[in-house]
N, C-alpha and C positions, 0 to 999 in steps of 0.2 A: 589457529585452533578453533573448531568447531564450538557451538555453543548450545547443544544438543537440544536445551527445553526451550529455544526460539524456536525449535522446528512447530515444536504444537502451540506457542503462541501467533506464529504465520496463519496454523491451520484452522486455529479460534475465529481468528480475525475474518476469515472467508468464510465461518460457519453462522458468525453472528448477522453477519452480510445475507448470506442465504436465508436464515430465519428469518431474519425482519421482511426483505422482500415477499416471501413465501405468506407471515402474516398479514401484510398490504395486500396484497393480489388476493387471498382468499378467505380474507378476515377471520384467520384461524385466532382462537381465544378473542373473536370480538377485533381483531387487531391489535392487541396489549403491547406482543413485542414487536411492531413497528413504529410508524410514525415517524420515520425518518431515524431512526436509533442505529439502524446500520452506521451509520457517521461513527459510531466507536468503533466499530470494526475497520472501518479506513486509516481513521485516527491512529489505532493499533500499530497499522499495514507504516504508514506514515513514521512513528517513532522507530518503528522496528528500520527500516532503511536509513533515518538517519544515523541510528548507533549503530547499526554494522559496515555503511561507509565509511565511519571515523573510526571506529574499533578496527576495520580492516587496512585504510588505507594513511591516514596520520601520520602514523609513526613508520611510514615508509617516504624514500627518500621524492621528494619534486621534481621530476626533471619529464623534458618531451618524451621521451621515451615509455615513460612511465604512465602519463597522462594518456598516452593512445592506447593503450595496454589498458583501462582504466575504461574509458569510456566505451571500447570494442566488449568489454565485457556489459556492463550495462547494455550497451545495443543490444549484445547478446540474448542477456538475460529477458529484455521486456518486448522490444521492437516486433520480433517475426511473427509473433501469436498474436500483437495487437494488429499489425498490418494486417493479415490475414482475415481477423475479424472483420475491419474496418474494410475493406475488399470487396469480404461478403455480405456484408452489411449492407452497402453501395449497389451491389449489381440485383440483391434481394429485393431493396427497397423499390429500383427502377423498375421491378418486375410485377411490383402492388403487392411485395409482402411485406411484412415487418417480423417475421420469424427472428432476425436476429434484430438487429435495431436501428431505429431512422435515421439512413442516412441519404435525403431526396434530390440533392444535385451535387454539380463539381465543385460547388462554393463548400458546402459543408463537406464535399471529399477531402478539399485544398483545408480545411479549417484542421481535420483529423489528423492530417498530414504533417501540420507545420505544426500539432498540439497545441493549438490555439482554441480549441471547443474541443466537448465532449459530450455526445447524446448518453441517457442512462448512465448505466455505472463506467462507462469511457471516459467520464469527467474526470477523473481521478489519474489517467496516464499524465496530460499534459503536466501538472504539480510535480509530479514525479519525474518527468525527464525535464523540466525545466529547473530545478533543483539538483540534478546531477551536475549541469552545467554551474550551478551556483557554488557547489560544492568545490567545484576548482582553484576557486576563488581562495574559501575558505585550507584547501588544501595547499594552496599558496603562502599562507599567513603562517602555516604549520612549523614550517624548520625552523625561522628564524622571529614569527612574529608574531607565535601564538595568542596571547595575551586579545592581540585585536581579534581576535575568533571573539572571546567573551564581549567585547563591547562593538563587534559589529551584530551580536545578537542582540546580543541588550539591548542597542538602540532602534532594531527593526522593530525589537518586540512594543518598546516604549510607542515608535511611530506609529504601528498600528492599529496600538490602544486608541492615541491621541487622536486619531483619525478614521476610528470606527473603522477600518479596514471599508478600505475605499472600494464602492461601484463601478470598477472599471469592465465594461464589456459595451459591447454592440455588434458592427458590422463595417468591413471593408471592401467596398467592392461587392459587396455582397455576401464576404469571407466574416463569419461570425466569429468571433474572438472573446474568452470571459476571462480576464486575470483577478477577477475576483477571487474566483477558486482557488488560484495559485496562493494570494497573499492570503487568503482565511486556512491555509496548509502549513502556510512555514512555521508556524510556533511550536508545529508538533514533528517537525525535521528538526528544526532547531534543537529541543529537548534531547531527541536524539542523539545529537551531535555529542554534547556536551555528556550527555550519560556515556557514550561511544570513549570519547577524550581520559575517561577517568577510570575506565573499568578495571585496566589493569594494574592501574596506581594507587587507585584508594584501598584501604583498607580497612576491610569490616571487620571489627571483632568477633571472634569463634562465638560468644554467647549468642548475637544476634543473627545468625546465617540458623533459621528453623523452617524445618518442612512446614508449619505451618501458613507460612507466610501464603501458600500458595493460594488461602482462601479469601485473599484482598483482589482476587479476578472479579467478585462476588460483589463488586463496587461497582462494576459493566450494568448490568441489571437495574441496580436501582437508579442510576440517569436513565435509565428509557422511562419516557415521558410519562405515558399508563400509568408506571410503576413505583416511579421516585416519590418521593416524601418531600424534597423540594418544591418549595410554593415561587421561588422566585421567576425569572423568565429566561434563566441559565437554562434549565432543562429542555424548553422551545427552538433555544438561539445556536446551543450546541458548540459550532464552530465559532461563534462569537465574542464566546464565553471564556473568560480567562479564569473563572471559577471550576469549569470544565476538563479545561486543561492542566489545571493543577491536582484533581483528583486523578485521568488518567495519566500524566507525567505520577503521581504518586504510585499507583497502580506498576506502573512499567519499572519505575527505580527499587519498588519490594519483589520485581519477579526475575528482573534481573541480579540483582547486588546480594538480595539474601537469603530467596530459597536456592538452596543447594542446588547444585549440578546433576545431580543425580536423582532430584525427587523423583518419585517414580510416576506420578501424574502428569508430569510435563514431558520426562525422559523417557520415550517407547516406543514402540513401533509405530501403532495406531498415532502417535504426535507426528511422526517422521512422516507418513504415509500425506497425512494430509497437510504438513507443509510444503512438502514438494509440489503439491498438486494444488494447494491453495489458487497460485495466480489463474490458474486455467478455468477453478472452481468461481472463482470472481468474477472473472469475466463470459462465462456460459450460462451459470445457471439462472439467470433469467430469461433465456429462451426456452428454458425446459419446465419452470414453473407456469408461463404463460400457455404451454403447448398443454402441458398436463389437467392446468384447470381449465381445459374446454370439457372435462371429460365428466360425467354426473356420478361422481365417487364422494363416500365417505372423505371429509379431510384431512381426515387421521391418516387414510391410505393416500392419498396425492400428497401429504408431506414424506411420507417413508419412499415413495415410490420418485415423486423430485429429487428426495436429496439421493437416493440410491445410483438413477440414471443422472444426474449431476456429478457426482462421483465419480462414477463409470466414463462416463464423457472427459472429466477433466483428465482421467488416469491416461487413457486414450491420447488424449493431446498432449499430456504432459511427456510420454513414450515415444511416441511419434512424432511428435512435430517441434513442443518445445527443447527436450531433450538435444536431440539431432541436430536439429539446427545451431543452437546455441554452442555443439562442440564444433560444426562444420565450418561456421565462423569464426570464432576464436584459434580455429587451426590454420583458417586462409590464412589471419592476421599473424600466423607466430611464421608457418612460412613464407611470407610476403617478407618479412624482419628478417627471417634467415638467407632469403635469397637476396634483400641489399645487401647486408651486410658480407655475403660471398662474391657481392660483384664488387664492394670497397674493398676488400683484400684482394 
């Protein structure tokens, strides 16, 4: 079953992404809403994947068959848009541009490849498909041994604490690698997981499920750094911050568990429109706010006119490229399955 006002919190999450960028690149309001504050928008992007892996996949049964089925959609779903990018990223860079983004030899091709690095906002794939892989794990524990779900979180999340989430990056070969990013990710997959685990089991009393709930988004904002009222060095540290994580884990457990299904702010078209389009919009428009601020305009008009051709661009790929593909795939894969299974009978 659909869960309709995740669609506009996908689409938040790439809006909050593009505005911060848009304020760094062209110091619109002085830079207020950057400073690196996009990270709640990923953050978002983050929780949001891990509760709808568990929400979706859980409470369905374990087995090989399932597991391929499983990850062919994930590939699906992330893979052709990012290879694509990363492609042209590659053949741009060798050519002396950086229109889309650095990527200057095979070492850092081979790095994107294996999601071991991420230049720009490409940092955020590797966490992401290296946690589908983890989720197996956890989707393992599920029929018979769920209980270890909670204390293999637990104890990742305790480790990380204890260990300041470790500086693992460098280079192999030449081949750049950062697992930092990954381990400074998992506590907000994690969250997810476990908010995913409960959704359809818990239950919330009729009093407390209120449209209003909706105005605890309005918690995003005041962590960006400019803006917050926090003097501590949570606001700085961001992903560091288990103080952080508990206000957006807070954040995500009041938007999913108890405004309605139906609020009307979250539930609509205009939500729907730019979740779908989110991923494309995450990954493009800092090509297009860079191309645009060459240009000597008002930056009232370069943000209306960025996030417009943003838009437009992600709709575009979302239509053509990610769409298509992701059914062309998922179609090899069910007729690949149809056709053993016709040659074992």
């Amino acid at each position: 079953m659909e869960i309709r006002k995740l669609n506009s919190l996908r689409g938040l999450a790439s809006i909050i992404v593009f505005v911060t960028h848009f304020s760094d690149i062209t110091q619109w309001l002085d830079g207020a809403l950057g400073g690196g504050a996009g990270a709640y928008g990923v953050m978002l992007f983050f929780l949001l994947s891990g509760f709808l892996m568990s929400y979706l996949y859980l409470d369905k049964d374990y087995t090989p068959h399932g597991v391929k089925l499983y990850l062919v959609a994930r590939f699906a779903r992330v893979m052709p848009l990012y290879l694509l990018v990363v492609l042209g990223s590659y053949a741009l860079t060798l050519t002396g541009s950086d229109l889309l983004y650095h990527i200057p030899d095979h070492q850092a091709l081979l790095a994107h490849f294996l999601f071991l690095f991420g230049d720009s906002v490409l940092w955020s794939i590797p966490p992401e498909v290296q946690f589908y892989i983890l989720f197996v794990l956890l989707w393992s524990l599920a029929a018979n041994r769920r209980g270890y779900i909670y204390l293999l979180i637990v104890g990742c999340l305790l480790l990380l604490f204890f260990t300041n989430f470790p500086r693992i990056y460098g280079d192999i070969y030449g081949v750049p690698y950062n697992q930092f990013t990954v381990l400074r990710s998992l506590p907000y997959f994690f969250i997810g997981v476990l908010f995913g685990l409960h959704y359809n089991t818990l239950i919330i009393p009729p009093y407390l499920k209120k449209h209003r709930f909706v105005f605890v988004l309005c918690l995003i904002p005041l962590m960006y750094p400019e803006l917050s009222p926090v003097t501590s060095d949570a606001k700085n540290r961001m992903w560091l911050s288990y103080e952080v994580l508990l206000v957006m884990s807070t954040m995500f457990f009041c938007v999913v568990f108890l405004v309605p299904n139906n609020n009307i702010l979250l539930a609509n078209k205009v939500g729907d429109f730019f979740g779908k389009i989110s991923y494309s919009l995450y990954l493009l428009h800092m090509p297009v706010i860079t191309f645009i601020h060459q240009f000597d305009w008002a930056v009232e008009v370069k943000l209306i006119v960025s996030f417009a051709l943003s838009s437009a661009i992600a709709c575009v790929s979302f239509v053509c490229i990610e769409k298509p593909l992701a059914r062309y795939i998922r179609g090899a894969r069910y007729a690949c399955t149809a056709e053993r299974r016709g040659c074992l009978n």
